[in-house]
PDB file of N, H, CA, C and O in Angstrom:
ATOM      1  N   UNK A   1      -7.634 -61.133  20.030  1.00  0.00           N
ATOM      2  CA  UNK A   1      -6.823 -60.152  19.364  1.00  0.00           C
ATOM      3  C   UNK A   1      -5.591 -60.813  18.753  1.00  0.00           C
ATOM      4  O   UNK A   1      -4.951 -61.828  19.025  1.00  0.00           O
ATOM      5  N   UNK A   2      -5.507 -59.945  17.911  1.00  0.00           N
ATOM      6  H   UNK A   2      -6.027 -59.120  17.690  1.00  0.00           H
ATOM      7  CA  UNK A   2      -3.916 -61.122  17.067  1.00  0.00           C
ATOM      8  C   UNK A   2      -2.527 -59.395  17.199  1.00  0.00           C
ATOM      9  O   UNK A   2      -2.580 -58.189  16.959  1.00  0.00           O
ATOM     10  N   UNK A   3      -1.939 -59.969  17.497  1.00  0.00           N
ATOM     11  H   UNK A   3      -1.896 -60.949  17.692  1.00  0.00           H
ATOM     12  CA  UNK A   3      -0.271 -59.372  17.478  1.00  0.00           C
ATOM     13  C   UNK A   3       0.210 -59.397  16.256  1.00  0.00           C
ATOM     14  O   UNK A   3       0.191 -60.402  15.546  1.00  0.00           O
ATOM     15  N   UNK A   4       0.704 -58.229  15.905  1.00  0.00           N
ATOM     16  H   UNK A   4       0.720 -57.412  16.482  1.00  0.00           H
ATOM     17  CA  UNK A   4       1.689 -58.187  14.962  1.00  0.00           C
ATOM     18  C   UNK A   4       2.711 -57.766  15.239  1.00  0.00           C
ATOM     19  O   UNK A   4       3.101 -56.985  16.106  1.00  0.00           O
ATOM     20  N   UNK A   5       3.384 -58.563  14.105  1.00  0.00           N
ATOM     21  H   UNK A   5       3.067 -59.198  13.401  1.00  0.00           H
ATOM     22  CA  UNK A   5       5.349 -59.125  14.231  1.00  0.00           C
ATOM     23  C   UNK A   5       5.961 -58.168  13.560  1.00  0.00           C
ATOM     24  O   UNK A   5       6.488 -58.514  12.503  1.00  0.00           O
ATOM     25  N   UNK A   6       6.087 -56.405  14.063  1.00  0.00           N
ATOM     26  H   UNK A   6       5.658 -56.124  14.922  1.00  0.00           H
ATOM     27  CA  UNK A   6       6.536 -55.797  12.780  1.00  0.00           C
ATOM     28  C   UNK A   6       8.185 -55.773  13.435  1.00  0.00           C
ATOM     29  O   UNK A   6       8.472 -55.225  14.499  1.00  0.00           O
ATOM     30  N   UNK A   7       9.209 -56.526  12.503  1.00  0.00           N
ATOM     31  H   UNK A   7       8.976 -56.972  11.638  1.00  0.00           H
ATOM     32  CA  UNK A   7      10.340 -56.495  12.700  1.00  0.00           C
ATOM     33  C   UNK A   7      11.224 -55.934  11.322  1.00  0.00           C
ATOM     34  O   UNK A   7      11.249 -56.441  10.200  1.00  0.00           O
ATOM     35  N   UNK A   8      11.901 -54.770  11.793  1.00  0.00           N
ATOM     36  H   UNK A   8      11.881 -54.358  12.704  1.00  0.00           H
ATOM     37  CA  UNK A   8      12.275 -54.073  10.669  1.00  0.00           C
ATOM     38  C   UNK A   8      13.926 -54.583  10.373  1.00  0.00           C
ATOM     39  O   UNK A   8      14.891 -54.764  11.116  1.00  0.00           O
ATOM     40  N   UNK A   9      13.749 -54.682   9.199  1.00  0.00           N
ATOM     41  H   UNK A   9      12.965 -54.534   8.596  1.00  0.00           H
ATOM     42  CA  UNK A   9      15.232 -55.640   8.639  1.00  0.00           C
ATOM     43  C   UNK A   9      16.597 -54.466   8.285  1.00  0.00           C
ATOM     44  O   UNK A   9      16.522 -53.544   7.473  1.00  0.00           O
ATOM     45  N   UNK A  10      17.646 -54.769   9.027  1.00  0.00           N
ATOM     46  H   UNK A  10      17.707 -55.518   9.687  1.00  0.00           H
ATOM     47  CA  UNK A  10      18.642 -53.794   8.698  1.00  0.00           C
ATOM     48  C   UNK A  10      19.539 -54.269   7.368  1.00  0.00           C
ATOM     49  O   UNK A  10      20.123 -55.352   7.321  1.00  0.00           O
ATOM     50  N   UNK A  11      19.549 -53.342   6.366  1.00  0.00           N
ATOM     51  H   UNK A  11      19.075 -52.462   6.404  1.00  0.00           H
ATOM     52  CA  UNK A  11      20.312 -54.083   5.157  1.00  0.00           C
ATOM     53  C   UNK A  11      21.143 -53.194   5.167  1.00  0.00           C
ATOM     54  O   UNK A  11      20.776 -52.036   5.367  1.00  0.00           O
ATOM     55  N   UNK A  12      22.899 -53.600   4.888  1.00  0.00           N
ATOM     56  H   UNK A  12      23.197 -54.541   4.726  1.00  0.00           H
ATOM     57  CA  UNK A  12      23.499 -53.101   4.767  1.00  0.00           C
ATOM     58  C   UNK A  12      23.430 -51.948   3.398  1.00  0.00           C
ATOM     59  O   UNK A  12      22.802 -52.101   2.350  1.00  0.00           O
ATOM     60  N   UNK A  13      24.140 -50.981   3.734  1.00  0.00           N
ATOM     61  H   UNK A  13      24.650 -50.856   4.585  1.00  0.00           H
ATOM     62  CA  UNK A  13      24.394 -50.181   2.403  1.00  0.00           C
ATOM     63  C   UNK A  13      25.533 -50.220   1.374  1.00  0.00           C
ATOM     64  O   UNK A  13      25.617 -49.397   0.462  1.00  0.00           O
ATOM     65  N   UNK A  14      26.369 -51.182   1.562  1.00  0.00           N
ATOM     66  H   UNK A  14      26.300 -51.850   2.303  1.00  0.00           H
ATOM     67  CA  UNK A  14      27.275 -51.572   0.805  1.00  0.00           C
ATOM     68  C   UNK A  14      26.763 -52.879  -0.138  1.00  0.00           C
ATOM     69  O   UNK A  14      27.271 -53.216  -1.208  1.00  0.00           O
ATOM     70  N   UNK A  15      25.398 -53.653   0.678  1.00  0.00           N
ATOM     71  H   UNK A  15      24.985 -53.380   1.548  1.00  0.00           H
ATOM     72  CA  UNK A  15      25.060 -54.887  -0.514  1.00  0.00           C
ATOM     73  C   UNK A  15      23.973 -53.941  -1.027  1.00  0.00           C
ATOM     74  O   UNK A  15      23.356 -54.651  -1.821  1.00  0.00           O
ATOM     75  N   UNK A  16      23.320 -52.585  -1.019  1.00  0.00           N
ATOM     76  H   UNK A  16      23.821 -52.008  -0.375  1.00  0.00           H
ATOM     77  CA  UNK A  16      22.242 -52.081  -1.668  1.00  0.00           C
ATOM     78  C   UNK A  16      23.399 -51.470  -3.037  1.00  0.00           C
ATOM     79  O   UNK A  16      23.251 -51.355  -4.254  1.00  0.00           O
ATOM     80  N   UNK A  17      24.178 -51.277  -2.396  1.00  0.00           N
ATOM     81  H   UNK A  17      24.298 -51.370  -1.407  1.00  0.00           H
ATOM     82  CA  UNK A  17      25.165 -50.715  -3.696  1.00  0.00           C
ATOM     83  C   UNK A  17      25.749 -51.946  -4.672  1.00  0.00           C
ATOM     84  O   UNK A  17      25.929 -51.914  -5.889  1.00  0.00           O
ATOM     85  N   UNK A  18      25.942 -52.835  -3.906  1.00  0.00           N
ATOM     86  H   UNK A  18      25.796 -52.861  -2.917  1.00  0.00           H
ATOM     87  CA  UNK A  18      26.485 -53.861  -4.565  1.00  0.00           C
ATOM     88  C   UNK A  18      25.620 -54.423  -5.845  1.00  0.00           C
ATOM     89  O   UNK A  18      25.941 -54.806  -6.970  1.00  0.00           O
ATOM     90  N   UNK A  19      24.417 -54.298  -5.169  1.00  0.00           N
ATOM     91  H   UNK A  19      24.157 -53.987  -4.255  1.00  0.00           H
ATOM     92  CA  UNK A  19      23.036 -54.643  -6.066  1.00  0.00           C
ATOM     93  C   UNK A  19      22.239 -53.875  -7.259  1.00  0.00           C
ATOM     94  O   UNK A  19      21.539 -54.150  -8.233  1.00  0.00           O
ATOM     95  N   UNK A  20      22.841 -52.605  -6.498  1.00  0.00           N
ATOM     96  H   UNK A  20      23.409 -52.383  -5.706  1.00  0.00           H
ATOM     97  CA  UNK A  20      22.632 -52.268  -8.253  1.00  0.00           C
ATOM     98  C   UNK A  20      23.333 -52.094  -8.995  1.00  0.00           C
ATOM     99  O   UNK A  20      22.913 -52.017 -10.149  1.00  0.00           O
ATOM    100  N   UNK A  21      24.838 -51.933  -8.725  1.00  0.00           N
ATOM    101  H   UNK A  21      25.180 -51.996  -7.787  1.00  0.00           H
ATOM    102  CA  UNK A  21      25.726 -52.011  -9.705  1.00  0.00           C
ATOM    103  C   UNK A  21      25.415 -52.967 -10.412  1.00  0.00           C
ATOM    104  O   UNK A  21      25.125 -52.836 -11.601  1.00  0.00           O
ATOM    105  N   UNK A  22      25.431 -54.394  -9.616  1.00  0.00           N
ATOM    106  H   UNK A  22      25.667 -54.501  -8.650  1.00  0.00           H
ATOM    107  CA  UNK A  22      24.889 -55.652 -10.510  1.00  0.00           C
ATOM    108  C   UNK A  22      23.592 -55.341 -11.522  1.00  0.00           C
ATOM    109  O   UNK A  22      23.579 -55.747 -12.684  1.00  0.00           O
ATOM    110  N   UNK A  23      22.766 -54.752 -11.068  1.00  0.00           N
ATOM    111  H   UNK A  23      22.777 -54.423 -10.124  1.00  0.00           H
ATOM    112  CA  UNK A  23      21.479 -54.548 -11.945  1.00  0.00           C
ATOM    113  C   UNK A  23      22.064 -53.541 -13.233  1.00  0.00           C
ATOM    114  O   UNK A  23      22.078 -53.826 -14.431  1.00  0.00           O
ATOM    115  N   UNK A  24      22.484 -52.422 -12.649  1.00  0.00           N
ATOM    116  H   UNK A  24      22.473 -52.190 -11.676  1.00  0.00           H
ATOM    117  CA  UNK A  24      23.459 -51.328 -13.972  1.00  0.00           C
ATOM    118  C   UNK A  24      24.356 -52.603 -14.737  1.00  0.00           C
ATOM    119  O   UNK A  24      23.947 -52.600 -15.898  1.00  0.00           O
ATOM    120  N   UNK A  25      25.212 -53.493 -14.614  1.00  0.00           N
ATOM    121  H   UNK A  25      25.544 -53.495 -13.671  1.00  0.00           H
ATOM    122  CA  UNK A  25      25.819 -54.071 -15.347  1.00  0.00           C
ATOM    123  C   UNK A  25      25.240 -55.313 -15.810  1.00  0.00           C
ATOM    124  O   UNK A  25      25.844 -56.139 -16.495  1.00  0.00           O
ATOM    125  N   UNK A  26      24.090 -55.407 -15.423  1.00  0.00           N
ATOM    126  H   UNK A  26      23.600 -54.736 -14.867  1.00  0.00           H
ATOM    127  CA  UNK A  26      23.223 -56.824 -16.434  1.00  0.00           C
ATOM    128  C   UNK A  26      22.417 -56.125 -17.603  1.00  0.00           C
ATOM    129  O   UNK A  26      22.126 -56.569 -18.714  1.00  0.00           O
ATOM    130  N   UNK A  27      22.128 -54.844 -16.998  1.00  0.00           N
ATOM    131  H   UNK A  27      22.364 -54.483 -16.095  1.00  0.00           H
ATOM    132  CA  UNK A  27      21.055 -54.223 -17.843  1.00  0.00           C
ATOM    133  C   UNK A  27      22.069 -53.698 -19.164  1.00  0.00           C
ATOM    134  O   UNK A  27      21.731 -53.872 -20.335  1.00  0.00           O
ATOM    135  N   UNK A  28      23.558 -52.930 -18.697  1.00  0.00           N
ATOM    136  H   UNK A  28      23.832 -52.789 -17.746  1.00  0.00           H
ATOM    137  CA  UNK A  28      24.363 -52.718 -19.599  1.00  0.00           C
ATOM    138  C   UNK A  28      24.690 -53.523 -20.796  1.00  0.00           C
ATOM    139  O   UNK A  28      24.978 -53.170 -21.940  1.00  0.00           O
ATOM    140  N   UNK A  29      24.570 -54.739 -20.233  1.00  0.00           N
ATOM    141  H   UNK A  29      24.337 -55.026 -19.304  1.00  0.00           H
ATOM    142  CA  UNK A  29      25.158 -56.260 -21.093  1.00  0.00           C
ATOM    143  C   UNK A  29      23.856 -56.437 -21.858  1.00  0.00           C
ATOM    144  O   UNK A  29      24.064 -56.701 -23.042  1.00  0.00           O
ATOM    145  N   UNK A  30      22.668 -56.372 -21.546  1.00  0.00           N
ATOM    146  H   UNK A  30      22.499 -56.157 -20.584  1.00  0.00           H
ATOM    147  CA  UNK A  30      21.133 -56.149 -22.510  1.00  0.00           C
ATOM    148  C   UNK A  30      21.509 -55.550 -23.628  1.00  0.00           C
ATOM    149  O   UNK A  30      21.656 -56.087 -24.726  1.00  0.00           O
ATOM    150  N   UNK A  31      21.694 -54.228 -23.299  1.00  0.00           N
ATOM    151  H   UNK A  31      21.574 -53.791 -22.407  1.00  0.00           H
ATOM    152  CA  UNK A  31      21.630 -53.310 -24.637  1.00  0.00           C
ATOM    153  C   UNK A  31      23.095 -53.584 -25.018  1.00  0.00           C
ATOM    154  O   UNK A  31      23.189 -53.040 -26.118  1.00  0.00           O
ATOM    155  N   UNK A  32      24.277 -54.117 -24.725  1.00  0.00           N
ATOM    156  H   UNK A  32      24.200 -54.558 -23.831  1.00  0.00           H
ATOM    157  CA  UNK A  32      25.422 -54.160 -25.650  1.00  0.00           C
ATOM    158  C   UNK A  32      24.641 -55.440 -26.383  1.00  0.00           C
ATOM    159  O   UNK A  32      24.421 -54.895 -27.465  1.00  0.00           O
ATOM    160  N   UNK A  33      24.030 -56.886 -26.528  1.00  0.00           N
ATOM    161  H   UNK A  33      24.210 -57.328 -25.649  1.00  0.00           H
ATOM    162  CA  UNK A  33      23.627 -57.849 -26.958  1.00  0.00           C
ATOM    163  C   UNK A  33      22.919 -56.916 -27.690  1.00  0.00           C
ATOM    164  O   UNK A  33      23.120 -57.125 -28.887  1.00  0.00           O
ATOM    165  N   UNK A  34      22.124 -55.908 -27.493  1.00  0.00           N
ATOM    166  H   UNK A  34      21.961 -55.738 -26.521  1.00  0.00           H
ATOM    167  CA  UNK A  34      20.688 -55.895 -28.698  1.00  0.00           C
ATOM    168  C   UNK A  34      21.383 -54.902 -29.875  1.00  0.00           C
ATOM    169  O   UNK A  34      21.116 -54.825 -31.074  1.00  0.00           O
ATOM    170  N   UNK A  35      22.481 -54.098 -28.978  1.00  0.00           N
ATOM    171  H   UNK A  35      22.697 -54.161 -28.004  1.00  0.00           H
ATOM    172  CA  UNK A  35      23.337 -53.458 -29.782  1.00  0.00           C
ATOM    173  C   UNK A  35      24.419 -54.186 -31.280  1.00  0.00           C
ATOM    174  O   UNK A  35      24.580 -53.756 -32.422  1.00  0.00           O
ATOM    175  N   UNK A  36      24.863 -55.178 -30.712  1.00  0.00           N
ATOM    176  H   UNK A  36      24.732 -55.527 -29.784  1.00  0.00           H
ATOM    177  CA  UNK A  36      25.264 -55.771 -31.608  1.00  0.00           C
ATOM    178  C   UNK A  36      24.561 -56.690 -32.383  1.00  0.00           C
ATOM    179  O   UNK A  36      24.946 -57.128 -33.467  1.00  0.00           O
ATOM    180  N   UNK A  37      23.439 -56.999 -31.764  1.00  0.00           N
ATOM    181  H   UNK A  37      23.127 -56.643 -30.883  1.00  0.00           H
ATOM    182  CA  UNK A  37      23.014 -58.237 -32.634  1.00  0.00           C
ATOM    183  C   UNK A  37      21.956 -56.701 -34.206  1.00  0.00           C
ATOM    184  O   UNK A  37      21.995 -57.045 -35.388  1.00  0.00           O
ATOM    185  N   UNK A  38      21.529 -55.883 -33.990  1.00  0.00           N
ATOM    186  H   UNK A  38      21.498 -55.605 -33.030  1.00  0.00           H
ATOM    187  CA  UNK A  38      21.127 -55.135 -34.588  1.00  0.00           C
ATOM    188  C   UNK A  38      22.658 -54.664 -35.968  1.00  0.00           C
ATOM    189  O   UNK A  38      22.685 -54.800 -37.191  1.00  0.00           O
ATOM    190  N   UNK A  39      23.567 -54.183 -35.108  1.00  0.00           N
ATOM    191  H   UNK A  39      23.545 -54.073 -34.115  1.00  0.00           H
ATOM    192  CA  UNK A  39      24.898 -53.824 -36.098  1.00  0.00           C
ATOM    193  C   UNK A  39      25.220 -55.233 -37.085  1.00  0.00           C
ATOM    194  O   UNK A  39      25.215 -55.198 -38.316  1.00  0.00           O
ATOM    195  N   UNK A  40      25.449 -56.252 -36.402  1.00  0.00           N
ATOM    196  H   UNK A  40      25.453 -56.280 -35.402  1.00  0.00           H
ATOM    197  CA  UNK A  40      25.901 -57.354 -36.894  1.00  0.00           C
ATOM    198  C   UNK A  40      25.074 -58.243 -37.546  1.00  0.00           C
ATOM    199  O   UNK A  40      25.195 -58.501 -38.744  1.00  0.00           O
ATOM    200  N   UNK A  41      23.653 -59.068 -36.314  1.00  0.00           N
ATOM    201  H   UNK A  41      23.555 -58.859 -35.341  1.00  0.00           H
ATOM    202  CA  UNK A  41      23.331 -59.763 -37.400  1.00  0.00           C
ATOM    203  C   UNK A  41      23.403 -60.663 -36.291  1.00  0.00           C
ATOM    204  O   UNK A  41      22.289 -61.106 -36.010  1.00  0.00           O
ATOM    205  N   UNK A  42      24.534 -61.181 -35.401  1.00  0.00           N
ATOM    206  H   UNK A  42      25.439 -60.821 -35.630  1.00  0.00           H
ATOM    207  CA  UNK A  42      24.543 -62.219 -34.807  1.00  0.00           C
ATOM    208  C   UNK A  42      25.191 -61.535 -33.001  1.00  0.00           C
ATOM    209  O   UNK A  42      25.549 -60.427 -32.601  1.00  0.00           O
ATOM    210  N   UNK A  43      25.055 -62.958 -32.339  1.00  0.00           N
ATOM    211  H   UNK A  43      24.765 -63.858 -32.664  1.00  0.00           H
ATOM    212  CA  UNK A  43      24.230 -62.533 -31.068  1.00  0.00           C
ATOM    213  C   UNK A  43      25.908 -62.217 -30.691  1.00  0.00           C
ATOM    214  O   UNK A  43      26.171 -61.043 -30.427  1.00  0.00           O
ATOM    215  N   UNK A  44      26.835 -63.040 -30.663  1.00  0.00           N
ATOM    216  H   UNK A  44      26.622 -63.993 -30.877  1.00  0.00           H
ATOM    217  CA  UNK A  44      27.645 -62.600 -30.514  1.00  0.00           C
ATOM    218  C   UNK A  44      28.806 -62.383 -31.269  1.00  0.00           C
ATOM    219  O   UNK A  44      29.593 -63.317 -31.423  1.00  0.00           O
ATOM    220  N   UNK A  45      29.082 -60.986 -31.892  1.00  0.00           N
ATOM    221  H   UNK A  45      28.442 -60.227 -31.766  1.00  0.00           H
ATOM    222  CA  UNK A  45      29.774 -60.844 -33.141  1.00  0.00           C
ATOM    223  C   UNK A  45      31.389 -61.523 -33.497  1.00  0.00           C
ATOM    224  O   UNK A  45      32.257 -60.924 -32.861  1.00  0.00           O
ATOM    225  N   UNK A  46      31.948 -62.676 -34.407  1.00  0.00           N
ATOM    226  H   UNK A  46      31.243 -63.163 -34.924  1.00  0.00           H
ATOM    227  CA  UNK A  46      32.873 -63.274 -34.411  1.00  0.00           C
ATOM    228  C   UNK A  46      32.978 -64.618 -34.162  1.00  0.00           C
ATOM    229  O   UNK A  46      33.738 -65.444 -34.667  1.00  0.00           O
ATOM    230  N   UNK A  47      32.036 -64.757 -33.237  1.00  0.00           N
ATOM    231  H   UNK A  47      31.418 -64.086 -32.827  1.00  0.00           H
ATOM    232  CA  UNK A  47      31.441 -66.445 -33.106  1.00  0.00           C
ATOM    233  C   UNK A  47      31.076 -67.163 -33.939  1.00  0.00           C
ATOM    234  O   UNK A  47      29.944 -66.748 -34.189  1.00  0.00           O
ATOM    235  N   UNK A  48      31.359 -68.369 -34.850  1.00  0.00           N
ATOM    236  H   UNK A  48      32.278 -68.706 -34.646  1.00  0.00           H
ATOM    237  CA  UNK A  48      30.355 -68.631 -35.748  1.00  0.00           C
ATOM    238  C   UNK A  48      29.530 -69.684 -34.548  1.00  0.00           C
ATOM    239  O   UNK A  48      28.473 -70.242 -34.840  1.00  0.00           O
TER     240      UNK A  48
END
């Protein structure tokens, strides 16, 4: 017979929040890039 190892992982709820804010503000920074590069032309507007 084989044993299983079910060990359940406690994650805090302050890094589940932490984590998606991060995900909301990478994904935000996506569409401001596709946003401007569409208005402008270039990836980041003012840069040559």
């Amino acid at each position: 017979m084989t044993t299983q190892n079910n060990k359940s992982r406690n994650i805090d709820p302050e890094k589940v929040t932490a984590e998606r804010l991060n995900g909301y503000a990478a994904f935000f920074g996506c569409i401001a890039l596709v946003g401007a590069y569409a208005t402008t032309g270039q990836i980041i507007p003012g840069f040559v």
